[in-house]
C-alpha positions in Angstrom: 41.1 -101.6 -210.3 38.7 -101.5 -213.3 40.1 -98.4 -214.7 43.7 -99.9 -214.9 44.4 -102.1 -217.5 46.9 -104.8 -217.4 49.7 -104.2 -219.7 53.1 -105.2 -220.7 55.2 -102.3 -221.3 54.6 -98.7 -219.7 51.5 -98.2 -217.8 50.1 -95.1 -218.9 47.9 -95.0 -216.0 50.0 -95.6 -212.9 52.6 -93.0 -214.4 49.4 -90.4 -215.0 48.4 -91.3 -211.5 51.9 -91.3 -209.8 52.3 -87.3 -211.9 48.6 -86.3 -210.0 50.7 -87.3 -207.1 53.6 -85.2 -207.9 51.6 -82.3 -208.9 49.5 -82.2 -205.6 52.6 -82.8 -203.3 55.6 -81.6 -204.8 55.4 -77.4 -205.7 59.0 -77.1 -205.4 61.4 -78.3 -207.9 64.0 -80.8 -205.7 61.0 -82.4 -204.7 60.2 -83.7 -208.5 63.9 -85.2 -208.7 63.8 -88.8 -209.5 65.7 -92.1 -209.3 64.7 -95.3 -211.7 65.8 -98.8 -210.9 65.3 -101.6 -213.0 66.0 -105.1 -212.3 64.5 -108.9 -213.9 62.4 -111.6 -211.7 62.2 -115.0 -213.6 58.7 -115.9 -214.1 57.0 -119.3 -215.2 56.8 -119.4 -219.1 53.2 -119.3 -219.6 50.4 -118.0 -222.2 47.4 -116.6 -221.5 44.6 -115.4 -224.0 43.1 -112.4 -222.8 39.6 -112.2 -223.6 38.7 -108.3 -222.9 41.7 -107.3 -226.0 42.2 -110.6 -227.5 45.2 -110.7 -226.9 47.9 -113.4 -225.8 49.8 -112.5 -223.0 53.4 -114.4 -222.1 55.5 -113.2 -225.3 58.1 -111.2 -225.6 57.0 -107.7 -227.0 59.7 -107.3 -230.0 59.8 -103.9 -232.1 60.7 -103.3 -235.7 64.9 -103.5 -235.3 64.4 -106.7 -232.6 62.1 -108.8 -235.5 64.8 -108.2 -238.2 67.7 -109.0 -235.6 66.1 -112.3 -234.7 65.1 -113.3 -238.3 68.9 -112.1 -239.1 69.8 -114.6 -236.1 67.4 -117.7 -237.5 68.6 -117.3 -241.1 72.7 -117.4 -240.2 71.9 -120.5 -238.0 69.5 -122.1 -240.1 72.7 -121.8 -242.8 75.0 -123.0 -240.0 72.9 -125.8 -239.1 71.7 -126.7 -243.5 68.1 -126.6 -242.3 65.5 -124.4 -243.2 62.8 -122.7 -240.5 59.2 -122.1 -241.7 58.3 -118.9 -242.0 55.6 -118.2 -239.7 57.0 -115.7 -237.0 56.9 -116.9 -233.7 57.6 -114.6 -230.9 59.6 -115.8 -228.0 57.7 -117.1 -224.6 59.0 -114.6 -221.7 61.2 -116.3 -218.8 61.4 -113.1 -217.0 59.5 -109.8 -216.4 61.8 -106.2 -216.0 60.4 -103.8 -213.6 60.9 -99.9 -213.8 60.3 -98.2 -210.4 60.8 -94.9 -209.4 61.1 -93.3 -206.4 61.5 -89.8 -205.3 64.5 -88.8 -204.1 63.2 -85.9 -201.3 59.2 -87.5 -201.2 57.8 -90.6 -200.4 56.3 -91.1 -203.7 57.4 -94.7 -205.4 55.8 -96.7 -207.5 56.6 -99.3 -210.9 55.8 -97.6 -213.7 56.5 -100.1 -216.4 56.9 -103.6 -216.7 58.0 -106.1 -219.6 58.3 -109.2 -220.6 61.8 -110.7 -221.1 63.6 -113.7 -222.7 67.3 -112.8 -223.5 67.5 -109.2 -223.1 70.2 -107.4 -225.1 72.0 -104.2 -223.6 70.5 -102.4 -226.9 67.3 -103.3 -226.2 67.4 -102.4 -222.2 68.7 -99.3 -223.5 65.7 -98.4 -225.6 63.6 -99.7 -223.2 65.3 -97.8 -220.5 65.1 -94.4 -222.0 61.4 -95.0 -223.3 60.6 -95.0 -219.6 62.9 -91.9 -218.7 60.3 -89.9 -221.2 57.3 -91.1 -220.1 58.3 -90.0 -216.7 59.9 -86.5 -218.2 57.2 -86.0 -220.3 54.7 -85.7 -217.2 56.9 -83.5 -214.9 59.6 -86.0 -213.3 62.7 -85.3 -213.6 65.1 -88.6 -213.6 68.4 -87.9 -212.5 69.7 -90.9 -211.6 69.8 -95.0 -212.5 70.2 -97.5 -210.4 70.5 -101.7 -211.8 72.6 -104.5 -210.3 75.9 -105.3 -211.7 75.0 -108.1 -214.7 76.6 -108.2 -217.5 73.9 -106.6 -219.4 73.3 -103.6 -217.3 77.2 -103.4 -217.2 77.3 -103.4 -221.3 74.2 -100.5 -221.2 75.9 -98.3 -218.3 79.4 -98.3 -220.7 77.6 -98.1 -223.7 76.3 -94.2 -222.5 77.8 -91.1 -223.6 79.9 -89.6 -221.0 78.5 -86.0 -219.8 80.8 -83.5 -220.4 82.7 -82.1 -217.3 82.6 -86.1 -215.5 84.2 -88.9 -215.8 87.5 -87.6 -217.3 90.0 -89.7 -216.5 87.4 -92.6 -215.2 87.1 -95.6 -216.8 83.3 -96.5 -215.5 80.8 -94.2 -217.3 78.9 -93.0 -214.1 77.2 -89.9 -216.0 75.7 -89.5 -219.0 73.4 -86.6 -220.8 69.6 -86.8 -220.4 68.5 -87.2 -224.0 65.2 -85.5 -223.5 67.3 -82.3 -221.8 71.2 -82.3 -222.8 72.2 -79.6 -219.7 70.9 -82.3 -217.4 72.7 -85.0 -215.8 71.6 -88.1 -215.6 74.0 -90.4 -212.9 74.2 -94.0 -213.5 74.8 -96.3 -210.0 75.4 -99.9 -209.2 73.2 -101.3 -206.3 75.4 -101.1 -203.2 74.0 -104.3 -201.7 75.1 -106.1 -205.1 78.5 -104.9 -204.1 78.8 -106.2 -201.2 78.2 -109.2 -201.9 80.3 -109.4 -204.7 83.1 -108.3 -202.9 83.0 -110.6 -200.1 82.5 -113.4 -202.9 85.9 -112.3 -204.2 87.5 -112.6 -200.4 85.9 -115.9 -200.5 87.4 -117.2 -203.0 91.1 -115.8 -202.3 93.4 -118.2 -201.1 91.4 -121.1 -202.5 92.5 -124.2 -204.2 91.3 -124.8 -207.9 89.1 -127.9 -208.4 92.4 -129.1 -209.8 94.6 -128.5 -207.4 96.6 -126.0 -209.8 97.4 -122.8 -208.1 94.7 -120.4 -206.5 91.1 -118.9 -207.7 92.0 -115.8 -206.7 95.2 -114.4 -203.9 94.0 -110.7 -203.3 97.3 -108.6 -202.9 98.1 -105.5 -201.2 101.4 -103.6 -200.0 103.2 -107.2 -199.7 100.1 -108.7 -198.1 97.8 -111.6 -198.9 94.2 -111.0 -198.0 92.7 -114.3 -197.4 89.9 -116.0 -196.1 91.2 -117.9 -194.3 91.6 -115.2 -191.5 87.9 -115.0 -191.4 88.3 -118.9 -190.5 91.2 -118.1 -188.5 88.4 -115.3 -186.3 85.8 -117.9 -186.4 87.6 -121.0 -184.8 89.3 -118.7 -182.3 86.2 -116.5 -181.2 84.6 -119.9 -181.6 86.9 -120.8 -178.1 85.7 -118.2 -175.9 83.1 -118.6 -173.4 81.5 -114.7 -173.4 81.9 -114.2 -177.4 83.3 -110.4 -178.0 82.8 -110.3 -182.0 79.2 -112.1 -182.3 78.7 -111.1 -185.8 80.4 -113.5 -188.0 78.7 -117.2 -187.3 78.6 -120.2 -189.2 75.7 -119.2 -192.0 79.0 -116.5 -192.9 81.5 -118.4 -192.9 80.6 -122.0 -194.6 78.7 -120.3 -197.3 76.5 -122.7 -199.8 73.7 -122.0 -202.4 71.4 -119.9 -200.3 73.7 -117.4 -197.8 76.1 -116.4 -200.7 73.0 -114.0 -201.8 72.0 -113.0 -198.2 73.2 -109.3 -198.1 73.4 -109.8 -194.3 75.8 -112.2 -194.7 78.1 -110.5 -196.4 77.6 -107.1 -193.9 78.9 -109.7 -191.0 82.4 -110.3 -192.7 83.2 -106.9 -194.2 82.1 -104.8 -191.1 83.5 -103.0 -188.2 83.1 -105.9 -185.6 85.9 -107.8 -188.9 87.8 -104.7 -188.1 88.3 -104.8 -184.7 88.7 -108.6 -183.8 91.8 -108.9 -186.4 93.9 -105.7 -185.3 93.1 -107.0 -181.5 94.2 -110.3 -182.1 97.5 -108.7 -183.1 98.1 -110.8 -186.4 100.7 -108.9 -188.3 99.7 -110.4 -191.8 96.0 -109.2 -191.2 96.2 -105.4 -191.2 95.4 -105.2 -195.0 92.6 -107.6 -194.6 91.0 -105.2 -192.0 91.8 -102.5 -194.3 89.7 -103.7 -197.1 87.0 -104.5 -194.8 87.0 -101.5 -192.6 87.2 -99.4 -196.2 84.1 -101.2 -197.5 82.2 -101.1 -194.3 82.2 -97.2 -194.2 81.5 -96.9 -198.2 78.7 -99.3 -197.4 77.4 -97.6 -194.4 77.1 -94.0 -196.3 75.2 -95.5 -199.2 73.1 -97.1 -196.8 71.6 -94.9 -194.8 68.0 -96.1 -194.3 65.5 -93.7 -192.0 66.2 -89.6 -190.9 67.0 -90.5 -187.0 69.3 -93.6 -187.7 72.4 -92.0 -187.1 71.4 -90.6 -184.2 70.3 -93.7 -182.8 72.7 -96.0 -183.6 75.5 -92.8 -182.8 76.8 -93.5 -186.4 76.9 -90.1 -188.9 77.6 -92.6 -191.8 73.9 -93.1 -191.4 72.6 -89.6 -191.2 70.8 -88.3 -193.5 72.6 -86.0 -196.2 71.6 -82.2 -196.3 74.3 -80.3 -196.9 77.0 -79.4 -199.9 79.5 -79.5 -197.4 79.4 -82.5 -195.7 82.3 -84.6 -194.8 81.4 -87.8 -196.3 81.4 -86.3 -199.8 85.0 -86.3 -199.6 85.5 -89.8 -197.7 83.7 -91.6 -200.5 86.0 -90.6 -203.3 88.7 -91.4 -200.8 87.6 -94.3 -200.6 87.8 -95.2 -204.4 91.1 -93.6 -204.5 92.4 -96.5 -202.2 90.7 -99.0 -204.8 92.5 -96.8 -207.3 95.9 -97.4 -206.0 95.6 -100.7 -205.4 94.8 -101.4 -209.0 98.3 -99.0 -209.7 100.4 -100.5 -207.5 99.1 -104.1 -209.0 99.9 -102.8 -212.2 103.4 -101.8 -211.6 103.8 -105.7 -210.3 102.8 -108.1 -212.6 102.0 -108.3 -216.2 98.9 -107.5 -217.7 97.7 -111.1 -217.9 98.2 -112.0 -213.9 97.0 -108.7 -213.0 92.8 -109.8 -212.5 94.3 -112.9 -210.1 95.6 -110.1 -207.3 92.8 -108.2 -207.2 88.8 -107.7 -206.7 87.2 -108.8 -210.1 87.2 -106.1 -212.8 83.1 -106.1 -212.4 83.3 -105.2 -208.8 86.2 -102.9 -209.4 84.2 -101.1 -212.1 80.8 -101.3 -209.6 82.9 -99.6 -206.8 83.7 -96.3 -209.6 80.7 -96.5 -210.4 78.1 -96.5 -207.7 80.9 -94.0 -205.2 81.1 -91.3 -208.1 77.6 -91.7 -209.3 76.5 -91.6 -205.5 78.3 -88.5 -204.8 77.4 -86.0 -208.1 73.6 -87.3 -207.5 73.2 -86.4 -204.0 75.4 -83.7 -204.6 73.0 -82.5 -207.6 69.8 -82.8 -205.6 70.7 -80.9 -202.5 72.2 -78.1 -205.2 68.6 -77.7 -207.1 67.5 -77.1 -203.2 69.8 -74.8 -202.5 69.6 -72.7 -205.6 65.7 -71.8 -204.7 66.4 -71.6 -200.9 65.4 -74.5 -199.9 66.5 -77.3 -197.2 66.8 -80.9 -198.3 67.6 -84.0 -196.7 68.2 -87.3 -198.5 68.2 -91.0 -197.2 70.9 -92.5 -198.9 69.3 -95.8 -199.5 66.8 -94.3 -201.9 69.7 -94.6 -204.6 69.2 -98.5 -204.5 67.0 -101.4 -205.4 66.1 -102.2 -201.8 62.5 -101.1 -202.7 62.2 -102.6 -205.8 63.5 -106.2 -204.2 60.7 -105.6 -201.8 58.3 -105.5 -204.5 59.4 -108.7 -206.0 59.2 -110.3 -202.5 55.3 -109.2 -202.3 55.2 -110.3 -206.1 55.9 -114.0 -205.2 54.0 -113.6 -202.0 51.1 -113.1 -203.9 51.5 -116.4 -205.5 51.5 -118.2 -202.4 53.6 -121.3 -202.6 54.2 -120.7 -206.4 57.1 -118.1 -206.2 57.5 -118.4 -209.8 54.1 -116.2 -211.3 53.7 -116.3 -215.1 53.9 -112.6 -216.6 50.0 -112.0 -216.4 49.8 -112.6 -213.0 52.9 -110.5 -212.1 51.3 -107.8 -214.3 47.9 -108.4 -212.3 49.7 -107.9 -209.3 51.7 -104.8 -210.1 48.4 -103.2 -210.6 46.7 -104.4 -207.7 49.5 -103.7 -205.6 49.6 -99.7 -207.0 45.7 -99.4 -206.3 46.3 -101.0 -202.4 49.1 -98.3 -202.0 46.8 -95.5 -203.2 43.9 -96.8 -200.5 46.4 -97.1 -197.9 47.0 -93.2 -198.0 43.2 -92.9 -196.9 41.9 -92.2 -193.5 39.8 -90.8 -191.5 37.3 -91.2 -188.1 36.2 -94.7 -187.3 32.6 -95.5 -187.4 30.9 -96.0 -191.5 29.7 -92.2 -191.1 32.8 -91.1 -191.6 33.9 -89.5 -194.2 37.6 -90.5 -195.4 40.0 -87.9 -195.9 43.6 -87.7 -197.3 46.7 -87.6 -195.4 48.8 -85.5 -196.1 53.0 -86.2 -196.2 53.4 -83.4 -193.7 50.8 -85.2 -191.6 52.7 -88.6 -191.9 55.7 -87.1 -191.3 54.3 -85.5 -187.9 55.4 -86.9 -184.3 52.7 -89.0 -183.1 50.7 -87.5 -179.9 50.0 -89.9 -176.9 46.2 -90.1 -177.0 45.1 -88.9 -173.8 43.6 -91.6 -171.4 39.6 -92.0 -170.9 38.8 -91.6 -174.3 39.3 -91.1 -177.6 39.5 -87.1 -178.1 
């Protein structure tokens, strides 16, 4: 590790050593395609003096337009408030570090490439931060076509604020394409993470039906085709399967349904109620003012399932093609996605035509998750669509696991970021940037191998040989 440096910002190193990578394993051109997620982890607020720069670590970096836009800020409040500031500069501690990984979309390569420290980030400054790290990673042969962040307000505000690429998005009212800057002729799809969505969604099921703390009408009374969806038949399967001795639909349990703090951000949770178990135990029940409610669920299920696709034999295995792996232009799924979102279309029409524009919001999923759904199904579909093209155009055969077009790897990194901290889940940015590079150099030595014994030489495996069926060693010995 004493050739990486800790830094905040882009790590010139781990993106020269990720491109070595690239070069030595990727010849073909769809193998050098791309996708960058970015996300925030809060971190304690913390300054450390660093003696081998002299420099302190723990502030936010600010560059020339962020100085004069806080000292615009200080000067209108400090008029506001008939005070007057010193003026010595002080940068703002960090409460949060943002993460840039990327991960190739037909290789194994992944690895974050940049990090930063954070207060309250602006959607102008993600955006310059953003496309910093998009030509750091262009600049040394990668070729980013697709970006994948949660649904918060600021990532929201970036994703809209991108010019639309000409030939998508007509008509759409989620920008879900936009121009590379660095090559105009190249796409460059913009996603919300589908576990996000989930979640989200079944947040807005939650609170459907429900009371106000004031006992004034509902939070929310999602409306379709004369029907209310509700929670309350999610209750309404819980008490009932709750009755029967040998339990048909054991999916949805107590953790789903009386949700606190904690399992409203469990993804698994929210995969319980909006699944195809949901589906089946409220059409068999026969309820007659349930069959939109399964609707919605059995609709989100299968979006969720093709977006989710985690490992090349999963569908097979669990005798689901949602979950196969995508390797062809003309596969049927391409076409049952943007089905999907026309149902979430028309449901927005049809409220439309219904009530005025004021009421509309209280009859339907929240405009975020309305935009996420546009955004992450067409975005999905013209980047996997795009890959397995750039294979095909050289002759080429290209599979692609659809969770790749996530943040499920970059929440894994956070998880071994606080793990690193023991009981402190809460590192201050030095050690998270410690980490990040100690974490890159362990992944690099994991790839080595080789005969046992310390004669051995080590030798590199190769992603053809990890991708091999293992052989049954044969018994007796070790050849």
């Amino acid at each position: 590790m004493d050739s990486f440096f800790v830094l905040d910002g882009i790590h010139p190193d781990i993106v020269a050593d990720v491109a070595k990578e690239v070069e030595k394993s990727c010849p073909k051109r769809f193998q050098r395609l791309f996708i960058l997620a970015f996300d925030e982890i809060y971190i304690k607020k913390n300054l450390v003096f660093r003696n081998s720069t002299g420099e302190m670590v723990g502030n936010v970096k600010l560059d020339e337009v962020d100085r004069k836009l806080a000292a615009l800020d200080a000067e209108v409040e400090d008029k506001v408030l008939e005070k007057k500031t010193p003026a010595v500069e002080q940068l703002p501690v960090a409460t949060k570090m943002l993460s840039y990984l990327v991960t190739g979309v037909c290789n194994n390569i992944k690895s974050v490439v940049a990090c930063y420290g954070a207060a309250n980030m602006t959607s102008e400054s993600l955006d310059r931060l953003t496309w910093d790290v998009v030509a750091a990673l262009e600049v040394n042969g990668m070729e980013v076509i697709a970006m994948v962040a949660d649904n918060a307000s600021t990532n929201r505000r970036f994703f809209q604020s991108q010019k639309v690429m000409p030939g998508y998005g007509e008509g759409a009212k989620a920008v879900y394409c936009t121009p590379n800057r660095y090559d105009l002729d190249r796409p460059v799809f913009l996603l919300t993470d589908p576990p996000h969505l989930l979640k989200t969604t079944r947040n807005c099921l939650y609170s459907s039906g429900r009371k106000r703390t004031n006992g004034k009408g509902y939070i929310r009374l999602l409306t379709k085709n004369g029907q209310r969806i509700l929670w309350d038949t999610v209750l309404q399967l819980y008490n009932t399967e709750m009755k029967n001795t040998l339990k048909k639909y054991y999916k949805i349990k107590q953790g789903d349904v009386q949700l606190n703090s904690y399992s409203i951000m469990k993804v698994n949770s929210a995969a319980h109620i909006l699944s195809q178990t949901t589906v089946d135990a409220a059409r068999d029940n026969g309820w007659t003012d349930a069959e939109e409610f399964a609707v919605l669920c059995e609709k989100v299920n299968a979006a969720f399932e093709m977006l989710n696709g985690t490992y090349s034999d999963e569908g097979r295995r669990k005798r689901n093609y949602r979950l196969n792996t995508y390797e062809s232009l003309e596969d049927q799924r391409f076409e049952e996605l943007l089905e999907i979102w026309d149902y979430f279309d028309e449901w927005k029409a049809e409220i439309d035509r219904q009530y005025p524009e004021k009421q509309r919001n209280h009859y339907l999923l929240s405009v975020q998750t309305h935009e996420g759904w546009e955004r992450t199904l067409k975005g999905f579909h013209g980047a996997v669509r795009y890959a397995l093209a750039v294979a095909e155009a050289s002759g080429d055969k290209a599979f692609i696991n659809a969770r790749k077009l996530s943040q499920d790897d970059l929440e894994h990194y956070y998880g071994k970021q606080r793990a690193k901290t023991g009981s402190n889940t809460h590192p201050s940015l030095h050690e998270a940037l410690r980490s990040n590079v100690q974490m890159h150099v362990q992944r690099k030595l994991s790839f080595k191998g080789g005969k046992k014994g310390t004669t051995a030489v080590n030798t590199a495996i190769s992603l053809e040989d990890l991708s091999a069926p293992l052989q049954k060693r044969p018994r007796g010995g070790s050849k």
